[in-house]
C-alpha positions in Angstrom: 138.6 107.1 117.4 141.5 108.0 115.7 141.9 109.0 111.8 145.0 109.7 110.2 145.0 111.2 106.9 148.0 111.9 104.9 148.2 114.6 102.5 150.0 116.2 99.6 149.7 119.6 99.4 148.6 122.6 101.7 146.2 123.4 99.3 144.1 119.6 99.8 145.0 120.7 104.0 142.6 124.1 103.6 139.9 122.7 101.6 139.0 120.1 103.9 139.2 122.8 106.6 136.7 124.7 105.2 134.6 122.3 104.6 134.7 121.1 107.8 135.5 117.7 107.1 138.2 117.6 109.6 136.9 116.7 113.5 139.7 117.2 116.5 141.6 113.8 116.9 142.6 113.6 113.2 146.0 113.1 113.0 147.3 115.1 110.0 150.3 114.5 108.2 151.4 117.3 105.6 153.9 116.2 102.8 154.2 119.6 102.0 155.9 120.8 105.3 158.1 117.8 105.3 155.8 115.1 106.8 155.2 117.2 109.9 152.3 115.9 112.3 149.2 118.5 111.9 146.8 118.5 114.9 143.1 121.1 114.1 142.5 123.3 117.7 139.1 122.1 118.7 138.1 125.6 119.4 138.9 128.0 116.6 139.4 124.9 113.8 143.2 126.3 113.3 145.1 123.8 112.0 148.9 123.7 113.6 151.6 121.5 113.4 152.1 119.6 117.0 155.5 120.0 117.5 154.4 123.8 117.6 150.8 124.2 119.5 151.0 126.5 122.3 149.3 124.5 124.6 148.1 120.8 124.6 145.1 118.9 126.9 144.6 115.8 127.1 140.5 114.8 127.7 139.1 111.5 128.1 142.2 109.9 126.9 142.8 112.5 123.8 145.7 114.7 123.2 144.1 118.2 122.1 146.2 120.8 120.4 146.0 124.3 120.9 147.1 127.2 118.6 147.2 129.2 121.9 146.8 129.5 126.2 143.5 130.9 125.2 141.7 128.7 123.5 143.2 125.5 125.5 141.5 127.7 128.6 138.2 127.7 126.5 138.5 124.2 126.0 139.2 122.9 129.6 136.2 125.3 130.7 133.6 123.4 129.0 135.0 120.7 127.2 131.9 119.0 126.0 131.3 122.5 124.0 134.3 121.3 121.2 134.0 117.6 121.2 131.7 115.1 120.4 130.7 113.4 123.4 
């Protein structure tokens, strides 16, 4: 399942970070940085904008995002580890 959430402000974006209300999938969109697409990296919880994720994977059908080669390596090691099955 998909969830797109659109937000206002950066601030509302690293709130629900820390709260950990956001799950990998959610698709993000920040009004702040001009409506860009945000994607969360399933292993560390960064969030990035798509258009700028070092690395991508896609997994049972999903697109993951990656802040970098390392943690898309973590990820296609044991995949089951960052998302819910």
């Amino acid at each position: 399942m998909v969830t797109l959430l659109i937000i206002r402000t950066q601030k509302v974006l690293d709130i629900l970070s820390r709260l950990k209300i956001l799950e990998p999938g959610w698709i993000i969109i920040n009004k702040d940085k001009g409506g860009d697409i945000m994607a969360q990296d399933p292993v560390c919880n960064m969030n990035i904008e798509e258009s700028k994720a070092a690395a991508t994977s896609i997994y049972k059908g999903v697109t993951y995002y990656f802040c970098s080669t390392h943690c898309k390596e973590d990820f296609e090691k044991e995949p089951e580890k960052y998302v819910e099955v």
